[in-house]
Every structure is written in C-alpha cells, then in structure tokens.
N, C-alpha and C positions, 0 to 999 in steps of 0.2 A: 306820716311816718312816725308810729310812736316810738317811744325815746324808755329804753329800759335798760336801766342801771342796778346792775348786781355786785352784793357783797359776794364774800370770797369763800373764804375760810366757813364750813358749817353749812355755807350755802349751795353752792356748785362742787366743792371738792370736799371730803374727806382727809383731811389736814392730820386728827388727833394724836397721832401715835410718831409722826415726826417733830410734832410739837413738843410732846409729853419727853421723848426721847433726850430733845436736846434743851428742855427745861431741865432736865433731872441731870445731865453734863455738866449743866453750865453751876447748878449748885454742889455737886462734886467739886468741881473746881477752886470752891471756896468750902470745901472744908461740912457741906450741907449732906445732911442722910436726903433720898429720895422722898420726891413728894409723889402721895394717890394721884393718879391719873386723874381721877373725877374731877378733883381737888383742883387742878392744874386747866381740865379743861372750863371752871368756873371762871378762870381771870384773863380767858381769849376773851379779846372784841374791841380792846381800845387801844390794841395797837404795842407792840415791841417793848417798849418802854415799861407801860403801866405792866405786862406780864411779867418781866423782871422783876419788877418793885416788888409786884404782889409773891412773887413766889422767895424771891428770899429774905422776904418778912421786914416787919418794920424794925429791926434792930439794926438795918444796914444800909451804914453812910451812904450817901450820894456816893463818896468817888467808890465804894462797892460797887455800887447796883451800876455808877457808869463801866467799870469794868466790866462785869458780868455781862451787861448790854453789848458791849465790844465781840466777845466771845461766842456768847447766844447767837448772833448775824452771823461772824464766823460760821460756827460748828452748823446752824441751822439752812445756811446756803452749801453748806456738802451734802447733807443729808434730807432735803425739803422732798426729794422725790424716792425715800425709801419703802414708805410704803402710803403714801397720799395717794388715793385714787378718785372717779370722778362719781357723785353719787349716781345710782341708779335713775334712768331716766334723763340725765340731764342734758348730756351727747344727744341726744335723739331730739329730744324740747330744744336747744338752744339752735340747735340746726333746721328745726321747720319755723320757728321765729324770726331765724334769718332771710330764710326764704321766701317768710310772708311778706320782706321788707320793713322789720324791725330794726332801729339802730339800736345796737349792744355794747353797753359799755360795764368797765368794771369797775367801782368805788369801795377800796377796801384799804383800812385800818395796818395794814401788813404792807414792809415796805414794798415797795414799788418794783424796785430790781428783784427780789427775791419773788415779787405777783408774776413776773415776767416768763422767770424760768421755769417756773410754777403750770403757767399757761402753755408753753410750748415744748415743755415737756410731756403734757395731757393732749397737747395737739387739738385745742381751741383756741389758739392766739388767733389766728385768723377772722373767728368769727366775731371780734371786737374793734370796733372803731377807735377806742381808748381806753385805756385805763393807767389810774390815779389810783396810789398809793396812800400809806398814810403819813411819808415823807413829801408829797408832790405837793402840797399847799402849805402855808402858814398854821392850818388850825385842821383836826381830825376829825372825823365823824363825834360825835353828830350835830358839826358845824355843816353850815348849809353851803358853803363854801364851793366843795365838789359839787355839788347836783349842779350849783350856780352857774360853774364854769364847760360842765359836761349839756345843759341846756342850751350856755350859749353856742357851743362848737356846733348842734347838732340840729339850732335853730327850734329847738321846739318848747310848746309853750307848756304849764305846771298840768292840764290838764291832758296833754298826751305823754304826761313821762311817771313813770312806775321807779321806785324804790323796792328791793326785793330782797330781803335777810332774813337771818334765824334768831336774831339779837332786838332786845329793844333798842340799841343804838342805832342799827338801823333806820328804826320807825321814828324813833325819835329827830334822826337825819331827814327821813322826808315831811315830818312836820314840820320841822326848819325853815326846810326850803317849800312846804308849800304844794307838794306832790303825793301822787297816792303812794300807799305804802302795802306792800305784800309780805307776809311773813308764810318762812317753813316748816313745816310740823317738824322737820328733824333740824339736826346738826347739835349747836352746843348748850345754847339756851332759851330754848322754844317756851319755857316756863315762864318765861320773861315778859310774853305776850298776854298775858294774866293784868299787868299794871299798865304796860301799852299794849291796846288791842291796834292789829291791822285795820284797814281796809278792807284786805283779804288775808284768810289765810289757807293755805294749799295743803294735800297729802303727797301730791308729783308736783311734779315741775310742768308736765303735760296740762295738768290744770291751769294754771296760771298761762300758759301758752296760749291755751285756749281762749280763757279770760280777755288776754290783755291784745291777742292780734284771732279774731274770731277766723273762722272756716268759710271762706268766698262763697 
C-alpha cells in the first residue's frame, strides 16, 4: 500500500487569487498600498507566518506582523473558498489512486483548520486518511517531522511513500525524511526545481498516478 503525501496549495488546488486577495486586506489594514500578485505568489510555501513577514516588508515589528497574522486567518478563513479551485486533472488522478489502494495524505505548510475547509469544500476530504497542517507539529516543512509521523500511521516504509509538491520545500521535505519526491510543472514555484530537482517531475497528475500506483 504505497503511502502518498501531498502538498496543498499550488499542488492539488489553485489557491492564488484568495491568497493574493487577503494578503493585499491584510496590508490595507496597516496603512500598505497593494502588492503584485506575482510578488505575493513568490513568498507561499513556508507557511502563514513567513507570508505575512514577507509581504509587509522588513520594516515591521513583530507585534505588526503578529497582528497582521491575526487578521490574515481571520479574513483568509471567510474568503479561502472564493475562487480556489481544484487543478485540472486532479479530481480524476486522486480518485483512481484511491482506488488502486493508495493511502493519501496531506502535508501542507497552510494551517490545518483552514486545509480542512479547504478540502471539504472541493469535496476531497474523504479521499484522505490525514492531513497535517503547518500548525499540526512543532516544526514546518521541510522538517521531516510530518512524512515521519504520516509513515508511521500508515505503516509504510521510505521506499513506498512519495512526497508530491510545486515547491522546493517540498523536495527538500522528502529528502529529510528520506522518501522520493515528485514535483509539478505547475502551481507556484515550479522554477524552484532548477536547485532541487525531483525524483520525478509531472505535466498531470495522471502521470504520477500512473508512476507511483501502475495499471494491474
């Protein structure tokens, strides 16, 4: 039963434009002109916090950026499902992986209650046996931490469990831990895969399907 753990954001959903949205709220809030989208979509991947920092620049105190952080959760858990959708292909791929008797999990940098609503608002919650946030441990990607603990629930060993992202943090999370790593031609920073190469790297998600649970 191989053991396949996916990031979130960039990888399975199309996040950018609620992200973008409630980045650019949350520095209204303090008094900030809007940031470029692009701009904005360069500092997803390490999680709630470090996006805040980076977007309202290193001139602002901790207790800013923790407020901001306050606000961003707020504003970004009313609005996470305005227009996130799920990438093409992925619906279809994550459903014939389940089928083949893959276990699927999810390890992503984005809290936990907000990956939640996120999931069951796309109407894949179901096809996950867990998922961990980037509140759900002591330490974030790409601490080995999660694979560590999604291994052990799932009983399986470094050589049947896949890491699957758009991010070099990803990859660099399954080198961590020790596991292969698959990256995706799309999402936020596929370019990233240039300094860390995959294992593999996909154009669908049907490819890695393929790959990672073959056709009986």
């Amino acid at each position: 039963m191989p053991l396949l753990i996916f990031d979130l954001d960039g990888t399975l959903i199309d996040s950018r434009l609620d992200l973008a949205h409630s980045v650019n709220a949350t520095r209204a809030q303090t008094d900030r002109p809007p940031l470029d989208h692009d701009l904005i979509y360069s500092f997803v991947g390490e999680g709630a916090g470090v996006l805040i920092k980076r977007a309202l620049g290193p001139d602002a105190s901790e207790a800013e950026v923790s407020r901001a952080l306050a606000f961003f959760l707020e504003y970004y858990r009313e609005h996470c499902l305005d227009y996130t959708t799920l990438y093409p292909g992925v619906l279809e791929s994550l459903q014939v992986m389940h089928e083949r008797g893959a276990q699927l999990a999810i390890l992503t940098n984005k809290p936990v209650r907000i990956s939640h609503l996120v999931l069951h608002g796309l109407g894949i919650a179901p096809l996950f046996f867990q998922v961990y946030g980037g509140n759900s441990f002591e330490f974030k990607k790409p601490h080995p931490i999660g694979i560590d603990a999604l291994r052990d629930e799932a009983d399986a060993t470094a050589d049947e469990t896949w890491m699957v992202g758009d991010t070099h943090v990803d990859i660099l999370t399954a080198r961590n831990a020790g596991v292969k790593a698959c990256g995706v031609a799309w999402g936020f920073q596929p370019e990233s895969f240039v300094a860390y190469p995959p294992d593999l790297l996909v154009e669908r998600m049907q490819d890695f399907a393929d790959r990672a649970i073959p056709r009986a």
